[in-house]
N, CA, C, O and CB atoms as a CASP TS submission, in Angstrom:
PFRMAT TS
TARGET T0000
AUTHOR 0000-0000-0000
METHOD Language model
MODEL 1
PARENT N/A
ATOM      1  N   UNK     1      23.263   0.946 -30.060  1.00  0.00           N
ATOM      2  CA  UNK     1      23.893   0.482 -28.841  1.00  0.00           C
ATOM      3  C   UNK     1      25.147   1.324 -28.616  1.00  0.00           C
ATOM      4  O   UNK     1      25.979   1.612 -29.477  1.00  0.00           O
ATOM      5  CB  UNK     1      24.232  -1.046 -28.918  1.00  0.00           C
ATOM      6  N   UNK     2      25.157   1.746 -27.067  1.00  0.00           N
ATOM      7  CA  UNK     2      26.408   3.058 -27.210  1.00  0.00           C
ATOM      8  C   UNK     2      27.295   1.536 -26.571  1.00  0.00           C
ATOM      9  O   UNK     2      26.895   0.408 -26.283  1.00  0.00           O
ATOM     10  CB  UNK     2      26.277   5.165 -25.849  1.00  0.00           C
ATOM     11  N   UNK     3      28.894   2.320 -26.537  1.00  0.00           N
ATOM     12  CA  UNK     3      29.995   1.798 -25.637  1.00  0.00           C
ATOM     13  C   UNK     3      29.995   2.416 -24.950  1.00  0.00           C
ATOM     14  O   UNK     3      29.350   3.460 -24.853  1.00  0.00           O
ATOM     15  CB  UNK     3      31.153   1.609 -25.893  1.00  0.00           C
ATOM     16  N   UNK     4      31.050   1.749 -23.949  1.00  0.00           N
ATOM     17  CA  UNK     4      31.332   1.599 -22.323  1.00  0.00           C
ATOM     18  C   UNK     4      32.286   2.600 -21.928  1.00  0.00           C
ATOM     19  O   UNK     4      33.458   2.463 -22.280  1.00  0.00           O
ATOM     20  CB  UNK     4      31.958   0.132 -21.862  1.00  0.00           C
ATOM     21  N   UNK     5      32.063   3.221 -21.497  1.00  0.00           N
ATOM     22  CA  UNK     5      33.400   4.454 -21.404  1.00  0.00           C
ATOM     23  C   UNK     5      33.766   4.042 -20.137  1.00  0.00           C
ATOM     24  O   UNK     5      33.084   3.547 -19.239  1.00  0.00           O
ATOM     25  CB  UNK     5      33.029   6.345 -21.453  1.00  0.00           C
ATOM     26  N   UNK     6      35.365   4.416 -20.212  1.00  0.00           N
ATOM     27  CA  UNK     6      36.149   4.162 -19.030  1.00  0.00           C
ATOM     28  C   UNK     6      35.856   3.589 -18.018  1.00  0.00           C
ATOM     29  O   UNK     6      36.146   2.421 -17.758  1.00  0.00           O
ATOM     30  CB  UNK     6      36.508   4.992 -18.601  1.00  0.00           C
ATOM     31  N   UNK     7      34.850   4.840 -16.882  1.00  0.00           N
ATOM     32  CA  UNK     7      34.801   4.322 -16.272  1.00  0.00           C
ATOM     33  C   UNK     7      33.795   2.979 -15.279  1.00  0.00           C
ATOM     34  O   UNK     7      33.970   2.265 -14.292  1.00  0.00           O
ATOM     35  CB  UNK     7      35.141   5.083 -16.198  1.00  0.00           C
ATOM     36  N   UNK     8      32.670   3.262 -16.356  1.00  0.00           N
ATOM     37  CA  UNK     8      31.692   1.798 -16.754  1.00  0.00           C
ATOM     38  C   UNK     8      33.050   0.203 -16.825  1.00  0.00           C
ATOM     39  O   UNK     8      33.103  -0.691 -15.981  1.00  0.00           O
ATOM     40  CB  UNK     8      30.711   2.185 -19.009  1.00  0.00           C
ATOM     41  N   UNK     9      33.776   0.303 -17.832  1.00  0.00           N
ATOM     42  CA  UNK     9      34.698  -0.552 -17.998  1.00  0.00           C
ATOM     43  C   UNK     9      35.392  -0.895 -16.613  1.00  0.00           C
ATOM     44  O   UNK     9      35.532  -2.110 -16.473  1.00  0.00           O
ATOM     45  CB  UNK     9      35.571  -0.041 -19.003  1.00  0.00           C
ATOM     46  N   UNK    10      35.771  -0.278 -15.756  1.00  0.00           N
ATOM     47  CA  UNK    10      36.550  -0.075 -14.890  1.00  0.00           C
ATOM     48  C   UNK    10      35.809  -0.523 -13.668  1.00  0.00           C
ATOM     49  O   UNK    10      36.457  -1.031 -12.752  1.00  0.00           O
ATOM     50  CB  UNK    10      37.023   1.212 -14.942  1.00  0.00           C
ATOM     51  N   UNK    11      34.217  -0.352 -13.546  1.00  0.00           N
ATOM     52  CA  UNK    11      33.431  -0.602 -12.408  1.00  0.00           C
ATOM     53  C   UNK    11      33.206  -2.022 -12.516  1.00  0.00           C
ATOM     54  O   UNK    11      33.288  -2.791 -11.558  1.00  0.00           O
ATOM     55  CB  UNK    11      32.148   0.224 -12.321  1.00  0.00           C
ATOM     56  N   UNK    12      32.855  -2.441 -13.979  1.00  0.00           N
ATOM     57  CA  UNK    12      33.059  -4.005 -14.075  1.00  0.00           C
ATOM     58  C   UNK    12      33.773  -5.162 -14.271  1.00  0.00           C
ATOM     59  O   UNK    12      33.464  -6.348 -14.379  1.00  0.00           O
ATOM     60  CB  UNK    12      32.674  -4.252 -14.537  1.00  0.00           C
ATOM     61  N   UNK    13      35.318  -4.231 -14.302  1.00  0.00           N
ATOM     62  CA  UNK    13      36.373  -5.256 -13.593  1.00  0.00           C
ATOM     63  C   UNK    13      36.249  -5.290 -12.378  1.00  0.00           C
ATOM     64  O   UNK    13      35.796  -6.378 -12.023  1.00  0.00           O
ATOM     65  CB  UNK    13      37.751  -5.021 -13.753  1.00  0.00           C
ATOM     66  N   UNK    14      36.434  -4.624 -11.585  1.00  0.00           N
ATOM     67  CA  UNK    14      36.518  -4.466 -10.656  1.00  0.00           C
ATOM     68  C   UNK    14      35.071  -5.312  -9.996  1.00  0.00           C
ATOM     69  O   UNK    14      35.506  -6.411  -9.650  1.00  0.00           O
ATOM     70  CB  UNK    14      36.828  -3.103 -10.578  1.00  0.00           C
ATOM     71  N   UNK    15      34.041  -5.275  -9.784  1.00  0.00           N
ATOM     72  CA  UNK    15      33.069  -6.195  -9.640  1.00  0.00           C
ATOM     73  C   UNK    15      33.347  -8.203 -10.097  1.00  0.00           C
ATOM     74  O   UNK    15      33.175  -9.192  -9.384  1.00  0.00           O
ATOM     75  CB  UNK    15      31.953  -5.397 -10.599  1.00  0.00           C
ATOM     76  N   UNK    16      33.843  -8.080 -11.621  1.00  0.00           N
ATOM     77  CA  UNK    16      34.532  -9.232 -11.539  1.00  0.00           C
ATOM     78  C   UNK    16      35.498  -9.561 -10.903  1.00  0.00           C
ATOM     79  O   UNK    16      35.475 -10.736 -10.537  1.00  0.00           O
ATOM     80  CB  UNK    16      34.813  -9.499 -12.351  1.00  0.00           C
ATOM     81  N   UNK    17      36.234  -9.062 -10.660  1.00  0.00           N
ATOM     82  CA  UNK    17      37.232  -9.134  -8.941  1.00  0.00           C
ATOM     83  C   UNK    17      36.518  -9.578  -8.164  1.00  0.00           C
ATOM     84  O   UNK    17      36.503 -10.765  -7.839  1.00  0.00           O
ATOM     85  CB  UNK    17      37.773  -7.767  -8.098  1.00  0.00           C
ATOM     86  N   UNK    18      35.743  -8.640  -7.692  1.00  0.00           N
ATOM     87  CA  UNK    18      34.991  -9.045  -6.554  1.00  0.00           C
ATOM     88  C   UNK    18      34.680 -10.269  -6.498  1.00  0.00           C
ATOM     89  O   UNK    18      35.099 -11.021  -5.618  1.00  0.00           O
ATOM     90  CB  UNK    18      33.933  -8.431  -6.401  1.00  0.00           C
ATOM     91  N   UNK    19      33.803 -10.661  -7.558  1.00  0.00           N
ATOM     92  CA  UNK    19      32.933 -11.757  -7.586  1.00  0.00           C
ATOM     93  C   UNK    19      33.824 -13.095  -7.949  1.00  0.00           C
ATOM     94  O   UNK    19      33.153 -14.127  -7.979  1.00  0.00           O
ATOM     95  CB  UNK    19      31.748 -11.458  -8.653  1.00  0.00           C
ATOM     96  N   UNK    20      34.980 -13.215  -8.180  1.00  0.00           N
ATOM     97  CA  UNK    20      36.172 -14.094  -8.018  1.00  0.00           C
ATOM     98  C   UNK    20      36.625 -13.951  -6.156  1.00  0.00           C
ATOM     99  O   UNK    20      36.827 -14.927  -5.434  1.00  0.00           O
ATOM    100  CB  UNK    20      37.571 -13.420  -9.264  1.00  0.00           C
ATOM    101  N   UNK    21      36.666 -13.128  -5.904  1.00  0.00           N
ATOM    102  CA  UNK    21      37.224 -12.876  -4.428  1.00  0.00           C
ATOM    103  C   UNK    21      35.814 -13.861  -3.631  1.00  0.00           C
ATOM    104  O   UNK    21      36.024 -14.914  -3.030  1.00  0.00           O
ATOM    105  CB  UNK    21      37.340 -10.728  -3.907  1.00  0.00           C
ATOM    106  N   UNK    22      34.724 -13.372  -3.764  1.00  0.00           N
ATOM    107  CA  UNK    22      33.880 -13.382  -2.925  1.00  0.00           C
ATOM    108  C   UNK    22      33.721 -14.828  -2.678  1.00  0.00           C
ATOM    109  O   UNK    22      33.629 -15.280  -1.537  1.00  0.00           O
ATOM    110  CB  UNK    22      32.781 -12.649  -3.293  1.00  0.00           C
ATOM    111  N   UNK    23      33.673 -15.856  -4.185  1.00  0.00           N
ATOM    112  CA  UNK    23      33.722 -16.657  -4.654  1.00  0.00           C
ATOM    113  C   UNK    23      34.274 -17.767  -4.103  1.00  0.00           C
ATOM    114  O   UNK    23      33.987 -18.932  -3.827  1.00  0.00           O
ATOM    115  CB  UNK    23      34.012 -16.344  -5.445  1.00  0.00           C
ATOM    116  N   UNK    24      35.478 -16.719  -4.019  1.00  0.00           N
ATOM    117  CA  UNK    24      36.704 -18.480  -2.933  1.00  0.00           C
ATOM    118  C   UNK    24      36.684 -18.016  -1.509  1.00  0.00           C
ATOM    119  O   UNK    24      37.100 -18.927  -0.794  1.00  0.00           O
ATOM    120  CB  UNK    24      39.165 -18.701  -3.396  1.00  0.00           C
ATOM    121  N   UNK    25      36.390 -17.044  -0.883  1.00  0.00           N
ATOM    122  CA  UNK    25      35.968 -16.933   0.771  1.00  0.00           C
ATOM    123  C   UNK    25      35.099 -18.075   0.552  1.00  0.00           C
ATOM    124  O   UNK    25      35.435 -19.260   0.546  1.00  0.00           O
ATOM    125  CB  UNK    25      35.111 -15.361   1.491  1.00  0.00           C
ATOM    126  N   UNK    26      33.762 -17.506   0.344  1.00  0.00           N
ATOM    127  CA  UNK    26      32.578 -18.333   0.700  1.00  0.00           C
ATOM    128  C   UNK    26      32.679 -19.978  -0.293  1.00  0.00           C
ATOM    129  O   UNK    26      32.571 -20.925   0.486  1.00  0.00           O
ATOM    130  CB  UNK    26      31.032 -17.249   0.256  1.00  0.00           C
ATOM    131  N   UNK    27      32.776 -20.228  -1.111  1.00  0.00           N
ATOM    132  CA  UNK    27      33.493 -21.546  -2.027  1.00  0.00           C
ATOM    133  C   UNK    27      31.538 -21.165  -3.151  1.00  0.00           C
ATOM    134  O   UNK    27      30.818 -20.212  -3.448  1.00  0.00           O
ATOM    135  CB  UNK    27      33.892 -24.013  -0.598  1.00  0.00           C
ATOM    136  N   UNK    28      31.586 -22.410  -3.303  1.00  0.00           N
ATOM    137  CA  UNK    28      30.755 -22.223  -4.691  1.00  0.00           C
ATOM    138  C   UNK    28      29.275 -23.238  -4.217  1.00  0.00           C
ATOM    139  O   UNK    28      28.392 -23.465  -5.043  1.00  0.00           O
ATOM    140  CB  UNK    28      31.852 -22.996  -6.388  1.00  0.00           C
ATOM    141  N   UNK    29      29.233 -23.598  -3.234  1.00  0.00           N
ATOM    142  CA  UNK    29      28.444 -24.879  -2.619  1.00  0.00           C
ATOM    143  C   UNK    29      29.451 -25.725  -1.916  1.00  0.00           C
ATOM    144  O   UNK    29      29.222 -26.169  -0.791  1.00  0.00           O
ATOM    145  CB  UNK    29      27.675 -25.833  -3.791  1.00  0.00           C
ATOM    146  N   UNK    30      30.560 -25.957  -2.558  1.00  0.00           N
ATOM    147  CA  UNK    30      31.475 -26.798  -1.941  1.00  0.00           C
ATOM    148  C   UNK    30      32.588 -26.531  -0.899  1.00  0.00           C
ATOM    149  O   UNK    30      33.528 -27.209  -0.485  1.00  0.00           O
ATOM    150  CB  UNK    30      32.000 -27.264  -2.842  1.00  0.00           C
ATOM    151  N   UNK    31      32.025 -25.015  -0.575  1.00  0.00           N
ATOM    152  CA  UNK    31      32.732 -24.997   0.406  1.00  0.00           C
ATOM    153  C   UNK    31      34.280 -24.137  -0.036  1.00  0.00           C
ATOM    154  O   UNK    31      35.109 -24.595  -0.822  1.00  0.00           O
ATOM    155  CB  UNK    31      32.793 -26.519   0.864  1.00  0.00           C
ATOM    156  N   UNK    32      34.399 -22.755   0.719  1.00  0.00           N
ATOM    157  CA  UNK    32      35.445 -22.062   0.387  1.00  0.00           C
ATOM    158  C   UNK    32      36.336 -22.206   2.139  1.00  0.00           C
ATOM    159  O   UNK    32      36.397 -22.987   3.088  1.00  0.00           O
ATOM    160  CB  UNK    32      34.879 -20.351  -0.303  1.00  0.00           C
ATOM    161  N   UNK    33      36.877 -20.901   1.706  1.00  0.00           N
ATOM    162  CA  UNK    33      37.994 -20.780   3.024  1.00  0.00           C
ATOM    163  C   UNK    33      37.027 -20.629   4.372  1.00  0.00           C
ATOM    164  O   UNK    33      37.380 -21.140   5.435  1.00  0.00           O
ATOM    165  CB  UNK    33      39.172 -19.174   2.878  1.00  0.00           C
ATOM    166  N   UNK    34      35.591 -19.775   4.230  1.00  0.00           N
ATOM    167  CA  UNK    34      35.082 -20.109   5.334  1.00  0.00           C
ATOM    168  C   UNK    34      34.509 -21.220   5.430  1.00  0.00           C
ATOM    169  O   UNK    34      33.865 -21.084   6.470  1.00  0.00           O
ATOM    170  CB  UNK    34      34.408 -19.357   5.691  1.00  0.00           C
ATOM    171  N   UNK    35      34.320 -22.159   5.073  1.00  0.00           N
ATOM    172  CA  UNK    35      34.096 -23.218   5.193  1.00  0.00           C
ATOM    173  C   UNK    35      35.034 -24.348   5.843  1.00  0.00           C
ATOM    174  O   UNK    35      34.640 -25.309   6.505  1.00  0.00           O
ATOM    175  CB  UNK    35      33.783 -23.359   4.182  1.00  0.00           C
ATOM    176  N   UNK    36      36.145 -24.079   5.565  1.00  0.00           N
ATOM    177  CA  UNK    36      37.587 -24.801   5.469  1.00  0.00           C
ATOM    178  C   UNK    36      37.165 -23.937   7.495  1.00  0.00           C
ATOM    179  O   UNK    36      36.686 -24.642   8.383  1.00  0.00           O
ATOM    180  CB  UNK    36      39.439 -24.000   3.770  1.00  0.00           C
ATOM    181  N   UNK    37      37.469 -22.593   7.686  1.00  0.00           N
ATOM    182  CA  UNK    37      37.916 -22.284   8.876  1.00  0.00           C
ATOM    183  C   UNK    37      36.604 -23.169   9.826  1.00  0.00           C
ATOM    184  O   UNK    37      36.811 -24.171  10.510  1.00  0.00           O
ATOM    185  CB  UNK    37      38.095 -20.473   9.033  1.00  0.00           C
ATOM    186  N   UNK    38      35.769 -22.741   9.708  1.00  0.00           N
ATOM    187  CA  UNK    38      34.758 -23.591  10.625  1.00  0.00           C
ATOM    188  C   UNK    38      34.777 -24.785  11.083  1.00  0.00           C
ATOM    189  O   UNK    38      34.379 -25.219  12.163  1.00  0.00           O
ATOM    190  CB  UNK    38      33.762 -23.707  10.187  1.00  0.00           C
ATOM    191  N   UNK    39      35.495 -25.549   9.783  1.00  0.00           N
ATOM    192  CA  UNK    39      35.438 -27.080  10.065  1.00  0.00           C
ATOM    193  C   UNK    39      36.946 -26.869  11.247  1.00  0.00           C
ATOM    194  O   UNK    39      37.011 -27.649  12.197  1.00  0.00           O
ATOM    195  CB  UNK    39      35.680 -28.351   8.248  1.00  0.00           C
ATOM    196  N   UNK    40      37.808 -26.035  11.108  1.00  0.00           N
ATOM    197  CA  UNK    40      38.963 -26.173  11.851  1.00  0.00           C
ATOM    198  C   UNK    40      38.582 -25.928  13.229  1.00  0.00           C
ATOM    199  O   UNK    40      38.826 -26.699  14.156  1.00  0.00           O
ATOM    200  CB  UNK    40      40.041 -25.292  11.393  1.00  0.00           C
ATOM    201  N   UNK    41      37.920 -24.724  13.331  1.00  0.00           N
ATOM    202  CA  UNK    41      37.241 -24.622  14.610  1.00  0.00           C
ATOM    203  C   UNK    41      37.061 -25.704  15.725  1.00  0.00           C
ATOM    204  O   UNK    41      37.653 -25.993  16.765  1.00  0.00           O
ATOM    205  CB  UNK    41      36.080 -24.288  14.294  1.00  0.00           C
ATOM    206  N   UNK    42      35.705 -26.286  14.867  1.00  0.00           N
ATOM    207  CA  UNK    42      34.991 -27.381  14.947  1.00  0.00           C
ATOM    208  C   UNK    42      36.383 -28.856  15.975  1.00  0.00           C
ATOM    209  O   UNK    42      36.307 -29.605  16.949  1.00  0.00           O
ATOM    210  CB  UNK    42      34.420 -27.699  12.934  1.00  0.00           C
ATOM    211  N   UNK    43      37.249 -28.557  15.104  1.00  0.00           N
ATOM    212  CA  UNK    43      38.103 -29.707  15.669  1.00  0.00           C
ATOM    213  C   UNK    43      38.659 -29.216  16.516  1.00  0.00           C
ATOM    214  O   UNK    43      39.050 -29.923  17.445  1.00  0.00           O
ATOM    215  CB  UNK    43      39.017 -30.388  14.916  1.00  0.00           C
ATOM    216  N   UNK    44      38.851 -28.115  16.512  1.00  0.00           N
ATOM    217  CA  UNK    44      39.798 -27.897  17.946  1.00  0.00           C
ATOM    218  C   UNK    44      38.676 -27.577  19.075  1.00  0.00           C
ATOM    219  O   UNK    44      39.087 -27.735  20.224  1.00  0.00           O
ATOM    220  CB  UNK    44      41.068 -26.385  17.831  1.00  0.00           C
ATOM    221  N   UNK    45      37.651 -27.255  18.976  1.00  0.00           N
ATOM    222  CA  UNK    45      36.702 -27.180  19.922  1.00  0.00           C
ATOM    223  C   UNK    45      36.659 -28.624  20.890  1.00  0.00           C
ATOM    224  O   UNK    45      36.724 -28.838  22.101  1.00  0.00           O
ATOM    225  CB  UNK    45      35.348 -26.870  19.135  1.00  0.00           C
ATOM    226  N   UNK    46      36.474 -29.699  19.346  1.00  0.00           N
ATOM    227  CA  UNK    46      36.587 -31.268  20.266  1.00  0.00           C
ATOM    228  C   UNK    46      37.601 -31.132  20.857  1.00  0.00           C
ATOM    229  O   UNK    46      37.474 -31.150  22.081  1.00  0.00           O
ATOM    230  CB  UNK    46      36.715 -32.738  19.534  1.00  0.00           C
ATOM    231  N   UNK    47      38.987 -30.944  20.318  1.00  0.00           N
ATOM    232  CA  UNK    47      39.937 -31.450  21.128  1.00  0.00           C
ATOM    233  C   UNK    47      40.072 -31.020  22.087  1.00  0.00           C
ATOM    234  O   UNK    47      40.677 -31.668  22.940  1.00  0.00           O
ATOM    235  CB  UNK    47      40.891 -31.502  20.792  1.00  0.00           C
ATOM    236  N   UNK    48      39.436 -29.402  22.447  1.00  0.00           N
ATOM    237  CA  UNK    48      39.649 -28.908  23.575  1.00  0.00           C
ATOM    238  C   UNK    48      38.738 -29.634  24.948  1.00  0.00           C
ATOM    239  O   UNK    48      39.128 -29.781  26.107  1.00  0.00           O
ATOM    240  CB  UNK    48      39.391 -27.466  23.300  1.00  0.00           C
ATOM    241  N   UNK    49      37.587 -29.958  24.417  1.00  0.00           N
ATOM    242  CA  UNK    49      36.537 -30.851  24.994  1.00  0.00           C
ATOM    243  C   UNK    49      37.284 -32.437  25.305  1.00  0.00           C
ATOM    244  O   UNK    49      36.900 -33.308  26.085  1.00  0.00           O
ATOM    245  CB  UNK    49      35.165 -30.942  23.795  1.00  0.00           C
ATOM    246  N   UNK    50      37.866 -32.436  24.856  1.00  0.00           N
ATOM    247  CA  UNK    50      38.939 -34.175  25.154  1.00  0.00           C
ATOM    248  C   UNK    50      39.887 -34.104  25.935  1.00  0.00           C
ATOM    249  O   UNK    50      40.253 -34.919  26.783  1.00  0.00           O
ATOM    250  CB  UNK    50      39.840 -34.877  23.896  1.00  0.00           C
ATOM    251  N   UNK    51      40.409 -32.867  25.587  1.00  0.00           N
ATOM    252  CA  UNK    51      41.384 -32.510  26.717  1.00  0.00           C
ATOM    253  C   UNK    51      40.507 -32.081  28.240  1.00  0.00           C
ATOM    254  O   UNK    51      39.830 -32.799  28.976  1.00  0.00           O
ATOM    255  CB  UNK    51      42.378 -31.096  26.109  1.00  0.00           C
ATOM    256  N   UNK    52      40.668 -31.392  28.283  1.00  0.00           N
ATOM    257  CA  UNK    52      39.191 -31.231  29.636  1.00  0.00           C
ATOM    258  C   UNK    52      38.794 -32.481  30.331  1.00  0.00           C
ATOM    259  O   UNK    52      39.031 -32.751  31.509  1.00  0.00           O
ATOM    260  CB  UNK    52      37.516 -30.749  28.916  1.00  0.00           C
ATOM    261  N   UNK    53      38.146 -33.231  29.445  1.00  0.00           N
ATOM    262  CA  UNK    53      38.284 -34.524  30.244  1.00  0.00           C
ATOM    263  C   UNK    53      38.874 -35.169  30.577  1.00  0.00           C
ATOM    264  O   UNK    53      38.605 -35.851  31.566  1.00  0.00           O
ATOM    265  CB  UNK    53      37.994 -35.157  30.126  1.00  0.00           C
ATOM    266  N   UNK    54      40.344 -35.297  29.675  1.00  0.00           N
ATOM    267  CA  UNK    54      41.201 -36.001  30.433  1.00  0.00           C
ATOM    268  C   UNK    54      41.483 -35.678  31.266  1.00  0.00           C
ATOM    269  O   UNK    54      41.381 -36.274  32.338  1.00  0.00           O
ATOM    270  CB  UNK    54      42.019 -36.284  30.137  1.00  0.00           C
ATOM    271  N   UNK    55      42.075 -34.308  31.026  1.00  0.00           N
ATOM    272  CA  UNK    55      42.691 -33.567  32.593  1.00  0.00           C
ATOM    273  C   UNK    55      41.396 -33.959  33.624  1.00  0.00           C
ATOM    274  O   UNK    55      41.901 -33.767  34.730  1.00  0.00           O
ATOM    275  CB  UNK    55      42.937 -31.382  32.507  1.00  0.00           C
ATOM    276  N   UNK    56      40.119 -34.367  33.835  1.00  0.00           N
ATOM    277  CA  UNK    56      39.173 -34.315  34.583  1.00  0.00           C
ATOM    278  C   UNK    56      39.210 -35.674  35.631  1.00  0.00           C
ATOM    279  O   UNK    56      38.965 -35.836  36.827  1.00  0.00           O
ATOM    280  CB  UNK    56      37.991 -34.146  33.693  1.00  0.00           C
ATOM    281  N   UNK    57      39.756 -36.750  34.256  1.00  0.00           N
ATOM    282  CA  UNK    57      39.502 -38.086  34.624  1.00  0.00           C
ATOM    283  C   UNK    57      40.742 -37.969  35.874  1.00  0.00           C
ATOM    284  O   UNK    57      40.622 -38.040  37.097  1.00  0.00           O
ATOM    285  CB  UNK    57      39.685 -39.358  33.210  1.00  0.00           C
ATOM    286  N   UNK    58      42.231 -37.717  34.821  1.00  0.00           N
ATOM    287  CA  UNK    58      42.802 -37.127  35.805  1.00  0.00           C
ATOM    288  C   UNK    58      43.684 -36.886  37.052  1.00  0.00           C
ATOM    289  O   UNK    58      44.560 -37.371  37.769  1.00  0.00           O
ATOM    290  CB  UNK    58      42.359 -37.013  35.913  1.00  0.00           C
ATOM    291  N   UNK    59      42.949 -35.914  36.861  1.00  0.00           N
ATOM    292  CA  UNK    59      42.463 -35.205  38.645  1.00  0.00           C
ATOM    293  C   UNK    59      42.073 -36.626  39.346  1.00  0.00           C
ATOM    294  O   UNK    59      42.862 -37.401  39.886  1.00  0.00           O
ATOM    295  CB  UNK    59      40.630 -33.828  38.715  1.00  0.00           C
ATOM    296  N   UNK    60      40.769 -36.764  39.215  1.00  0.00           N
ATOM    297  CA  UNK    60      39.904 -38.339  40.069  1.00  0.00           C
ATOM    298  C   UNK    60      40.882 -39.097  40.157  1.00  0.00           C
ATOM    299  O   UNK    60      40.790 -39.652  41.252  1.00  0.00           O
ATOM    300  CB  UNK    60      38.587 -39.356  39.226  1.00  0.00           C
ATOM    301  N   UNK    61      42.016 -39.535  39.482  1.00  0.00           N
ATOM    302  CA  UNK    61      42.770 -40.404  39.412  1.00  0.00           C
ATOM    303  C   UNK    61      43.639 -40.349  40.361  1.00  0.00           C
ATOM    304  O   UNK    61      44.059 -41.367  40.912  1.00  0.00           O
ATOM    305  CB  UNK    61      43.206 -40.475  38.395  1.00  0.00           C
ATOM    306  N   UNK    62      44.006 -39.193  40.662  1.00  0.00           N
ATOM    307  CA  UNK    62      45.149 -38.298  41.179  1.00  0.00           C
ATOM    308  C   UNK    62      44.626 -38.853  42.864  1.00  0.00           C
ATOM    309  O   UNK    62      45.225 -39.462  43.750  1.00  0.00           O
ATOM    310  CB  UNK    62      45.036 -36.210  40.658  1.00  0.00           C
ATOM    311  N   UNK    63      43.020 -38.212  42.735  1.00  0.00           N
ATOM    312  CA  UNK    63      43.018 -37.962  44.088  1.00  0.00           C
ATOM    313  C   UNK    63      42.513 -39.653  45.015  1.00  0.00           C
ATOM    314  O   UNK    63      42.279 -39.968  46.182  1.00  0.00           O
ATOM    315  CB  UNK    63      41.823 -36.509  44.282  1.00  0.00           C
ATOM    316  N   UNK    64      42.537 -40.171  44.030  1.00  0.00           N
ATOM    317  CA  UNK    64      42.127 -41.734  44.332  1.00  0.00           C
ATOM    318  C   UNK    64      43.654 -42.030  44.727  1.00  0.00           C
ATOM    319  O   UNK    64      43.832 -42.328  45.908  1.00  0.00           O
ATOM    320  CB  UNK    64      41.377 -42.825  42.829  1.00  0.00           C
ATOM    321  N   UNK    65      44.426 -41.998  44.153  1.00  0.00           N
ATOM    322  CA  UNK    65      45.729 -42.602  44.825  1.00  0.00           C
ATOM    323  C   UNK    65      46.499 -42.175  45.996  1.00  0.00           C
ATOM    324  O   UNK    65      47.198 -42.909  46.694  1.00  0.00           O
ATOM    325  CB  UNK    65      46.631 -42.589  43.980  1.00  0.00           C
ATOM    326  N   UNK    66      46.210 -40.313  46.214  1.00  0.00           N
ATOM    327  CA  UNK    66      46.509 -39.543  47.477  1.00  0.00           C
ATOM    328  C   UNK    66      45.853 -40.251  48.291  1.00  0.00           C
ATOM    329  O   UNK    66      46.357 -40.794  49.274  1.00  0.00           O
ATOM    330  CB  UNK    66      46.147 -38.099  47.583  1.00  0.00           C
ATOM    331  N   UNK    67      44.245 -40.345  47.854  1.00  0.00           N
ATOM    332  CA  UNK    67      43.622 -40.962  49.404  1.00  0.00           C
ATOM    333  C   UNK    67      44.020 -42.457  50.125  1.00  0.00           C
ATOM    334  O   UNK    67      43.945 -42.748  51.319  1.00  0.00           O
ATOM    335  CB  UNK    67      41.959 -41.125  49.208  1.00  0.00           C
ATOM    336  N   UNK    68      44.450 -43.265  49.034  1.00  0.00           N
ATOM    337  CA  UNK    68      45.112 -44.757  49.604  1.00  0.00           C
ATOM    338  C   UNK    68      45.928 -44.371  49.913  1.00  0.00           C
ATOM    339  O   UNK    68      45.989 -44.494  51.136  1.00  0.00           O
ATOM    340  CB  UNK    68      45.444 -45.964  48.903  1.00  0.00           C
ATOM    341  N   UNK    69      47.128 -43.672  49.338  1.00  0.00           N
ATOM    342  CA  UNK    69      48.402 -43.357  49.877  1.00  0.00           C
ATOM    343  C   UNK    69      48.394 -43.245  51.771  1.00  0.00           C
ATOM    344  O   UNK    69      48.968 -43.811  52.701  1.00  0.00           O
ATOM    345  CB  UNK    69      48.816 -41.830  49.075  1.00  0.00           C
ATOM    346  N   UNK    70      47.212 -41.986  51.560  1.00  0.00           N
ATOM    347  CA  UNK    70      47.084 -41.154  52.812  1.00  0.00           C
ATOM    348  C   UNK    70      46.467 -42.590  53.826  1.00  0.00           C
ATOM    349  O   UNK    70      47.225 -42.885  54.751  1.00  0.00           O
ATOM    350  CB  UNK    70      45.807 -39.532  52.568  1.00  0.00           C
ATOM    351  N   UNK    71      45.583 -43.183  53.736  1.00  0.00           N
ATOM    352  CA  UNK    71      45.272 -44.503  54.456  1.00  0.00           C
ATOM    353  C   UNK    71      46.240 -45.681  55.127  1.00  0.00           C
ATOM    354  O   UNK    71      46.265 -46.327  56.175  1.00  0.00           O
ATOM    355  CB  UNK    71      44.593 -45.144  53.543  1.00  0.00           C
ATOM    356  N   UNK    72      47.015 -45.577  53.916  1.00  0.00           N
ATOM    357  CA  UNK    72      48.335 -46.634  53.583  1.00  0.00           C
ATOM    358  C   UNK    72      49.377 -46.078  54.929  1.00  0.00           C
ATOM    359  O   UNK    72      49.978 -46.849  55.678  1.00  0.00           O
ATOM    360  CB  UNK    72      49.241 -46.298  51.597  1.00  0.00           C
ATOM    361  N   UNK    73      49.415 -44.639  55.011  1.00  0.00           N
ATOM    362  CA  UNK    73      50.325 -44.284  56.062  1.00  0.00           C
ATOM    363  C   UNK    73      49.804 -44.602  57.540  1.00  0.00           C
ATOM    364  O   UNK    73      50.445 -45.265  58.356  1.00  0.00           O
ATOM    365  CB  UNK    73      50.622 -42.809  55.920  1.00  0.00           C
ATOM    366  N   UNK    74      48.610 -44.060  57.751  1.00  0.00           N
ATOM    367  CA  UNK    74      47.796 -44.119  58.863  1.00  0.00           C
ATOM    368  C   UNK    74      47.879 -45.374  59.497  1.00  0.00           C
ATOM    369  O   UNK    74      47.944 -45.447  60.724  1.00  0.00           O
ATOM    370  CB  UNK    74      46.498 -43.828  58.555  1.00  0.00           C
ATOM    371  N   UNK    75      47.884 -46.653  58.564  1.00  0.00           N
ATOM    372  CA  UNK    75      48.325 -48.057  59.290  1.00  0.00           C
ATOM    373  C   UNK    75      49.171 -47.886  60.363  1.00  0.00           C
ATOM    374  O   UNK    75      49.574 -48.863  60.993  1.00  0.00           O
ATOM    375  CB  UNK    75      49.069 -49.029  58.386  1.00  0.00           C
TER
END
């Protein structure tokens, strides 16, 4: 059995790096940093979708009270 010269030694730190790096991006099954970002996404997508509607409801709200207003004068 020969040894590992330099730079053999050197390619498989470096790979164990990697494979520590790669490791906590993606998580292990349970979920790493991309995992973590998606779910963040995910929530601000709703909230952006909640907001939208409110601002939607609103508006309707808005224009429901212009139009009595506007009636209210016409008396």
């Amino acid at each position: 059995m020969r040894m590992m010269n330099e730079f053999e030694a050197q390619v498989l730190s470096d790979l164990s790096v990697l494979k520590t790096q790669m490791t906590s991006l993606t998580g292990d099954g349970n979920g790493g940093r991309m995992a973590d970002l998606e779910r963040r996404m995910e929530r601000h997508e709703q909230n952006w979708q909640r907001a939208k509607g409110f601002l939607a409801a609103l508006s309707v709200l808005y224009a429901v009270v212009e139009v009595a207003v506007e009636a209210w004068h016409r008396r």
